[in-house]
C-alpha positions in Angstrom: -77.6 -38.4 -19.7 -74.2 -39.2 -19.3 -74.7 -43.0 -20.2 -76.9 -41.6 -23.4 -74.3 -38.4 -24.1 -70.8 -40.0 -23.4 -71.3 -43.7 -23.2 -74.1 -44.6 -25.7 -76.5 -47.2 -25.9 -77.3 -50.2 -28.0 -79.9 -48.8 -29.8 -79.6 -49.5 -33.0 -81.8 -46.2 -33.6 -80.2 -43.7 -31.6 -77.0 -44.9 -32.7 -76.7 -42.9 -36.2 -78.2 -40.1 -34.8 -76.3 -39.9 -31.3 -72.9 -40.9 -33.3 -71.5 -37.7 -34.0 -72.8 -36.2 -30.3 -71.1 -39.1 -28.5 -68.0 -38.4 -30.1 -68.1 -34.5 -29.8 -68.6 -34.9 -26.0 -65.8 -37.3 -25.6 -63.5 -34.7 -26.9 -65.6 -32.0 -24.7 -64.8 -34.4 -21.6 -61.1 -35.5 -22.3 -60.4 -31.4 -23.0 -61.9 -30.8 -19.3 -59.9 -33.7 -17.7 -56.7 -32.5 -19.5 -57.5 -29.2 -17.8 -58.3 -30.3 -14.8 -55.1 -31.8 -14.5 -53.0 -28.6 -15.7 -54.7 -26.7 -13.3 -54.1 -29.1 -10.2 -50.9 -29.6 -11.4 -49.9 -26.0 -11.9 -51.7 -25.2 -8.6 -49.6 -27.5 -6.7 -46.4 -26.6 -8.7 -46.9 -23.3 -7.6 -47.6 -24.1 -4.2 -44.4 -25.8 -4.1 -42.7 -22.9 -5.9 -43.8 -20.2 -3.2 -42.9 -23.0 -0.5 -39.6 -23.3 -1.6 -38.8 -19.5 -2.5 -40.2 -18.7 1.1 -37.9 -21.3 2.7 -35.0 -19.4 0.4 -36.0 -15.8 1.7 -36.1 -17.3 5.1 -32.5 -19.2 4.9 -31.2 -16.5 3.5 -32.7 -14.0 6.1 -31.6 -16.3 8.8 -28.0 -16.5 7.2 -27.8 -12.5 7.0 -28.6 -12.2 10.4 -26.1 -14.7 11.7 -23.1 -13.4 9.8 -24.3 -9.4 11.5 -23.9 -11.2 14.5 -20.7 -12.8 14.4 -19.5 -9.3 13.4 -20.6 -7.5 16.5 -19.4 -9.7 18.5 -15.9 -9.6 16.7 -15.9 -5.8 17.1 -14.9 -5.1 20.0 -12.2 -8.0 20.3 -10.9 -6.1 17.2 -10.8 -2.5 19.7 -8.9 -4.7 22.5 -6.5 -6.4 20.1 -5.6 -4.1 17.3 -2.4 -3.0 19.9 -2.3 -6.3 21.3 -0.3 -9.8 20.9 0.1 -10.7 17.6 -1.5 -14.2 18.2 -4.7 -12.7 19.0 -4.3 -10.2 15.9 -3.6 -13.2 13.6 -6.5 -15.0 15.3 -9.2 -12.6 14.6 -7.6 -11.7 11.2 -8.3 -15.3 10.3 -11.9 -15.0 11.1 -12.4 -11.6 9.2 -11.3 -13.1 6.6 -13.4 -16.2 7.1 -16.4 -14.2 7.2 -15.8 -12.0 4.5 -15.6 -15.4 2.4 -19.0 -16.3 3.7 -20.5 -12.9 2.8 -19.0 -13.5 -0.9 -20.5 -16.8 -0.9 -23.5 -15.9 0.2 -24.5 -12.8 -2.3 -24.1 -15.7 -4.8 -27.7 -16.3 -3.5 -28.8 -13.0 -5.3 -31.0 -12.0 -2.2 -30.2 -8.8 0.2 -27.0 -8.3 -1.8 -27.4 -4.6 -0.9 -27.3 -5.7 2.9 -24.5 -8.4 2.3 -22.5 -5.4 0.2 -22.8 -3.1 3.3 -21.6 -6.2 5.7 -18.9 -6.4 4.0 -17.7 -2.8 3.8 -17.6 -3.0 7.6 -16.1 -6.5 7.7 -13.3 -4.2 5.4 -13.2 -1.5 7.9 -13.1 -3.7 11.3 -10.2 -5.5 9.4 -8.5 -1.9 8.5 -9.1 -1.1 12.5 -7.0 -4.4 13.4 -4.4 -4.0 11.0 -4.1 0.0 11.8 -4.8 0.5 7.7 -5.2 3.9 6.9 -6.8 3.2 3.3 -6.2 6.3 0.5 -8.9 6.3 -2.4 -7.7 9.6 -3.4 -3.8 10.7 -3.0 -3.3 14.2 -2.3 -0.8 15.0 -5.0 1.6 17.9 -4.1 3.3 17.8 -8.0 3.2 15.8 -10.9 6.6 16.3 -12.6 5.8 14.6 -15.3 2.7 16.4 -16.4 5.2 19.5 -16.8 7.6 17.5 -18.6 7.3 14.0 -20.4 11.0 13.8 -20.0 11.6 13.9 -16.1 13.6 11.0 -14.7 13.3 11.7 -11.0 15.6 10.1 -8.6 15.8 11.3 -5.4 13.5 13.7 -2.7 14.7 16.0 0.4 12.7 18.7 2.5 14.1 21.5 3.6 12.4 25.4 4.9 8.5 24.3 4.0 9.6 23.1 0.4 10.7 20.1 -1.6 13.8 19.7 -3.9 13.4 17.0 -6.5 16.1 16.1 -8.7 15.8 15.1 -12.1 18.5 12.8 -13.6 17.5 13.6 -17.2 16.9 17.2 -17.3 20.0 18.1 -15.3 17.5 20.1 -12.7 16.5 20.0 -9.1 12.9 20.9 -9.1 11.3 23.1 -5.7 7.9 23.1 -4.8 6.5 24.1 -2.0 5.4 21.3 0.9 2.0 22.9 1.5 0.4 23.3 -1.7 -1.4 20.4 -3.7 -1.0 20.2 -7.3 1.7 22.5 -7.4 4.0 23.5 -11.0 7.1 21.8 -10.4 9.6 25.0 -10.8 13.9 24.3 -11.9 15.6 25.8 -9.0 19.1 24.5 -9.3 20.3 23.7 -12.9 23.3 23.2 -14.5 23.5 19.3 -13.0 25.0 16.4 -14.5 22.5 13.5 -13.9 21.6 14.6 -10.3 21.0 11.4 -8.2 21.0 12.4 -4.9 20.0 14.9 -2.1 20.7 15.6 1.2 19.5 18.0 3.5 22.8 19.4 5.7 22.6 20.9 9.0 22.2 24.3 7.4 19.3 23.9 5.6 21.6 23.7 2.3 21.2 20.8 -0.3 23.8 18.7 -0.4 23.6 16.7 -3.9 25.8 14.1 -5.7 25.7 13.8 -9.4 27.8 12.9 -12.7 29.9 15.9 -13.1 33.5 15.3 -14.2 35.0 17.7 -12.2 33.4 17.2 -9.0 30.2 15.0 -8.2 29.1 16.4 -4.9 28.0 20.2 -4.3 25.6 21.9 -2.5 22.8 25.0 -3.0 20.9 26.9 -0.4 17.2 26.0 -0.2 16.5 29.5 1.3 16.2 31.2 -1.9 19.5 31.3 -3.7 20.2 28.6 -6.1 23.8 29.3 -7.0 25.5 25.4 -7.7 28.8 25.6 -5.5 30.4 22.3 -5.9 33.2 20.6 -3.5 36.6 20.7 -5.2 38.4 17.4 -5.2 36.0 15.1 -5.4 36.0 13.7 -8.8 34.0 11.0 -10.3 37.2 8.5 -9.6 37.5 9.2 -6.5 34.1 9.3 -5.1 32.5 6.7 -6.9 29.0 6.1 -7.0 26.7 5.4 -3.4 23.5 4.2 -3.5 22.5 6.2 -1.1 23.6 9.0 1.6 22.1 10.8 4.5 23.5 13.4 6.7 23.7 13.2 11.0 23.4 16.2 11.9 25.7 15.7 15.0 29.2 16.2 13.0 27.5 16.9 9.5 29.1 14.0 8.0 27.8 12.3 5.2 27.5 8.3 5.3 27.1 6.7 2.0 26.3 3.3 1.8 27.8 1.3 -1.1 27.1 -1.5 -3.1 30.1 -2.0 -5.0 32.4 -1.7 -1.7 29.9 -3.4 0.1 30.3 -0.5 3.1 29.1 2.0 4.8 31.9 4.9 3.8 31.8 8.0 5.9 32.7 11.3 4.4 33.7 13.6 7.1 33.9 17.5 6.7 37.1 18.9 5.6 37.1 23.0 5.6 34.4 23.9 3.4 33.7 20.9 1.6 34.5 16.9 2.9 37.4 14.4 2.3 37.4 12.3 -0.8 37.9 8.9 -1.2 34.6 6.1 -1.2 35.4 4.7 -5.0 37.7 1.9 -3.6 37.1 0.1 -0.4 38.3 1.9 2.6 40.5 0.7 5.6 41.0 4.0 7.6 38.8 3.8 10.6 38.0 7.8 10.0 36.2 6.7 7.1 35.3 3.1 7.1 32.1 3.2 9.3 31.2 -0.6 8.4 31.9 -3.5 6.4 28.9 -6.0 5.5 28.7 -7.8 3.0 24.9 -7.6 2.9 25.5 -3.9 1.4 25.7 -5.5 -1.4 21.7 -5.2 -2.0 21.8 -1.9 0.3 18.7 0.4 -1.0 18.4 3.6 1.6 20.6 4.8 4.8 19.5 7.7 7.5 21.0 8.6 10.2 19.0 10.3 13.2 22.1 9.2 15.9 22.4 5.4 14.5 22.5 4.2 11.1 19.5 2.4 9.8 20.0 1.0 6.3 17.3 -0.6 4.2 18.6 -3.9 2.6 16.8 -5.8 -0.6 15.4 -9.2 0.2 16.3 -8.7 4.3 14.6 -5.7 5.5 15.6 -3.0 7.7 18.9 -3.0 9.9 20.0 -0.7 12.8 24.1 0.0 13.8 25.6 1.9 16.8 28.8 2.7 16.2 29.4 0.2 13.7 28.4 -3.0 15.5 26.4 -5.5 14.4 22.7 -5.0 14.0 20.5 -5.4 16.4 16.9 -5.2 14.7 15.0 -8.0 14.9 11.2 -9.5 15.3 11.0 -8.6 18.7 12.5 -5.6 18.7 9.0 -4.4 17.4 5.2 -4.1 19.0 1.9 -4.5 17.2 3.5 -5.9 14.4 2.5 -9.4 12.9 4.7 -11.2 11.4 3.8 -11.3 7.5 4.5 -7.6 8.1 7.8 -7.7 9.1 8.7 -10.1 6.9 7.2 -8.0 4.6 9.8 -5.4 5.1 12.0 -7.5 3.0 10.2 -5.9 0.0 11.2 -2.1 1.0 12.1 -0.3 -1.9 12.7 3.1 0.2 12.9 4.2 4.2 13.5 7.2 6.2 14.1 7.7 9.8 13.4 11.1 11.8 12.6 12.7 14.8 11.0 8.7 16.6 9.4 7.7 12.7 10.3 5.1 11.1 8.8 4.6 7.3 9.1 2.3 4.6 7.7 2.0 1.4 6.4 -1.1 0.6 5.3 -1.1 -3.6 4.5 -5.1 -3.5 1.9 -4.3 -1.3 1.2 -0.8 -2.4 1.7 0.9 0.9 3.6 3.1 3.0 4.3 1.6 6.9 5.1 3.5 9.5 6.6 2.9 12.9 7.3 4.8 16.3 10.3 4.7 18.5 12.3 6.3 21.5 15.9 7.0 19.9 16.7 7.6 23.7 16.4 4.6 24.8 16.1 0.7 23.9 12.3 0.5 23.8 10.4 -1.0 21.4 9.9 0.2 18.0 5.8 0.7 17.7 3.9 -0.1 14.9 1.5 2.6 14.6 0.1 3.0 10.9 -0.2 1.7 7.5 -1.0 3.7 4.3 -3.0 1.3 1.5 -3.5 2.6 -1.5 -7.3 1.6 -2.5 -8.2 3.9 -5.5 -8.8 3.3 -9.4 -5.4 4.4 -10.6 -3.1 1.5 -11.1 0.2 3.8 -10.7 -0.2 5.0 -7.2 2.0 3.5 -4.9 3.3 1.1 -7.4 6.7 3.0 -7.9 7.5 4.3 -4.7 11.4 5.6 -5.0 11.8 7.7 -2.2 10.3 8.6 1.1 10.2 11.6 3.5 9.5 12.2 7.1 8.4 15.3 8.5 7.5 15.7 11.8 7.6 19.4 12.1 4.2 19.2 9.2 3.2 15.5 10.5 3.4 14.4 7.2 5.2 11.9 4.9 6.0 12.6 1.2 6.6 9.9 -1.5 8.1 9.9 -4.6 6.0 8.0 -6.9 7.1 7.7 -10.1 7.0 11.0 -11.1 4.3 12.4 -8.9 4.8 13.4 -5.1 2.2 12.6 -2.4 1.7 13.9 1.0 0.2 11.4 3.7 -1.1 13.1 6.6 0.2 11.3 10.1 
């Protein structure tokens, strides 16, 4: 059949009659061999296909499993190290952050990304365990000033009797609000102000404030419940000057002002009712000139808990007794790693109070805080970090002014024109 059907034969009288048969078939048998082909070939394709995607799934699989691993057994080095050496910190920082790179690179693959999304939330956290992160997603906001008004310039913060005074440089207006209550209506409590700038809790409980007045630039109001502005006479705008910044030690209830312009630390001792003027020019009685430096040039924020700790731009935090040299350095701290302290040089605010220690740091969007022993020469501890991680590209970008308060374990922070309580 096949040599009659397909091939033919030579005779000559079959050949008219088988013509058009032969050549049908052909076709009929090339169609078949072409599917043939297609069908082996798409067989094996697939073969190779499902080979291949198995050998993916199994990689992958395999991969997972391997970076799990070398996370618990990371884990508890991170529970033996976080208040250890810094070496070892830096160490096992390194490979966090090694592995978190592997996890990125390997959700590329597009398999078990919801597995590789979960690793890596708890890469996140064993890295916030090590670096004592406390991460905020959602800031607990005691008042938004400028919700209340568009205007508000707010330039400085103090606590005093379970509430907060906030002064406003543009309304003329010190602002209370009590320490307790989130989302509170910023309320004017002392008014009448010339472009307030500063404010200072005294031993009393009274705020002591500094502002632009002609007549005299520092006063004081009672946070207790009367606002009545009582200002110091004799201290006039020429004599005074301007400080960057003041706090109060409650030991003689003299004010310390650092200065840029004099490049010192000017103290302004009680006198009677008010204090002794003078701080405008450069001072050269010892009863007043606490310190000379010419770093106080870039000075940013002073306190005062027994010694002087003064936040300088670009060098970081310093710490006098009884006007000698500082004596802060690298070592002088524990738990900390080095980026950190360096990292200090970025402060843009500090406060120190009752053994805390806290800077604001708005490069890297945090507040730090640290623990010490003011009796003795122990080491500051580093205990706490507050990272901003939220959607709202503000917070803890313009942090002006911190607060420590140890009697409501909690830190406030002026931020822009919100304040926000951190919980220690």
């Amino acid at each position: 059949i096949f040599k009659e059907e397909i091939i033919g034969t030579n005779d000559r009288r079959d050949r008219v009659m088988r013509a058009k048969r032969r050549r049908r078939n052909r076709i009929i048998l090339a169609i078949v061999v072409v599917i043939l082909i297609i069908l082996i070939y798409t067989g094996l394709k697939n073969a190779d296909e499902s080979r291949q995607k198995q050998q993916r799934i199994d990689n992958a699989t395999s991969q997972v499993s391997n970076l799990k691993n070398k996370l618990s057994s990371l884990t508890p080095q991170i529970l033996q190290a976080k208040n250890g050496p810094e070496d070892k910190k830096t160490q096992l920082l390194t490979e966090l952050q090694k592995l978190s790179s592997d996890i990125a690179n390997q959700k590329k693959d597009g398999l078990f990304v919801d597995d590789l999304e979960s690793l890596s939330k708890q890469v996140q956290s064993r890295q916030d365990d090590l670096l004592l992160v406390s991460a905020i997603t959602d800031a607990k906001v005691i008042t938004d000033v400028g919700k209340n008004f568009p205007d508000a310039v707010l330039s400085d913060l103090a606590y005093s009797t379970g509430n907060l005074f906030i002064s406003d440089s543009a309304r003329g207006v010190v602002y209370k609000v009590a320490s307790t209550t989130l989302n509170g209506q910023p309320a004017a409590y002392a008014t009448g102000l010339t472009q307030p700038y500063l404010l200072v809790r005294n031993v009393d409980g009274d705020i002591v404030f500094y502002d632009n007045d002609t007549t005299s630039t520092i006063g004081k109001f009672s946070a207790a419940g009367d606002p009545t502005v009582l200002r110091f006479p004799g201290l006039t705008p020429a004599s005074v000057g301007k400080p960057m910044e003041a706090a109060l030690y409650d030991g003689n209830n003299a004010l310390y002002e650092v200065r840029q312009t004099t490049k010192q630390i000017f103290r302004r001792n009680q006198d009677g009712g008010g204090y002794v003027a003078g701080g405008a020019a450069p001072s050269t009685d010892p009863a007043t000139d606490w310190r000379d430096d010419g770093e106080f040039a870039t000075a940013l924020d002073i306190s005062a808990p027994s010694d002087l700790w003064v936040l300088i731009k670009g060098q970081g935090l310093r710490r006098y007794s009884s006007g000698g040299d500082n004596t802060l350095t690298f070592d002088s701290f524990s738990n900390l790693l080095k980026a950190d302290f360096e990292a200090l040089k970025n402060g843009s605010s500090s406060d120190v109070a009752d053994g805390n220690i806290v800077v604001a740091d708005p490069v890297g969007r945090r507040i730090l805080l640290f623990k010490f022993d003011d009796s003795d020469s122990g080491k500051i501890n580093f205990t706490k970090q507050y990272v901003y991680r939220g959607t709202d590209s503000t917070t803890f970008s313009d942090l002006d002014e911190v607060v420590v308060v140890q009697s409501e374990s909690a830190i406030y922070v002026l931020d822009g024109t919100k304040v926000i309580k951190l919980d220690m």
